[in-house]
N, C-alpha and C positions, 0 to 999 in steps of 0.2 A: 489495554485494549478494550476492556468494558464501554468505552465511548463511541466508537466504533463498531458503527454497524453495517451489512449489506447493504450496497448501494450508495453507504460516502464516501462525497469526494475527499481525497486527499493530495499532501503533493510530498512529492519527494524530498526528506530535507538533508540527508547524507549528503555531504559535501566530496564522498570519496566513490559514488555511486554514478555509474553513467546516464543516469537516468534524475538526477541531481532539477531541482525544480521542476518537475516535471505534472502534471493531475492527472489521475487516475481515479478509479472507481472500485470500492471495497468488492472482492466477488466470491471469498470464501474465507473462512479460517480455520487453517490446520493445526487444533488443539495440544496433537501429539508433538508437534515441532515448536509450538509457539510460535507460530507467524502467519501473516495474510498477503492473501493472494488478490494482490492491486492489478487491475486491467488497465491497457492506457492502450484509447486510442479503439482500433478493430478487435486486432487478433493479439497484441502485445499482450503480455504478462508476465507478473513476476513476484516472486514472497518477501515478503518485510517483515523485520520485525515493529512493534510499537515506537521506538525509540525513534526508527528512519522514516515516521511519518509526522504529516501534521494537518487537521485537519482544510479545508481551501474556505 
């Protein structure tokens, strides 16, 4: 996750994720959980971990 930072794009690469190629925008990360909290779109959001992104 070190590569990632607020405000990049990524896209979804989870093939088992409804949200599966999707872009979104870095807008937090919750260290205690180990995952980031991807925006898509207005009000959408949702946490990933490193593994389910990539960067666009």
């Amino acid at each position: 996750m070190d590569d990632l930072k607020i405000g990049t794009t990524v896209t979804v690469i989870d093939e088992k994720d409804a949200m599966k190629k999707q872009a979104g925008v870095v807008v937090f990360f919750d260290k205690k959980r180990d995952k980031v909290l991807i925006r898509f779109g207005g009000q959408q959001q949702m946490y990933y971990t490193s593994s389910q992104l990539q960067k666009y």
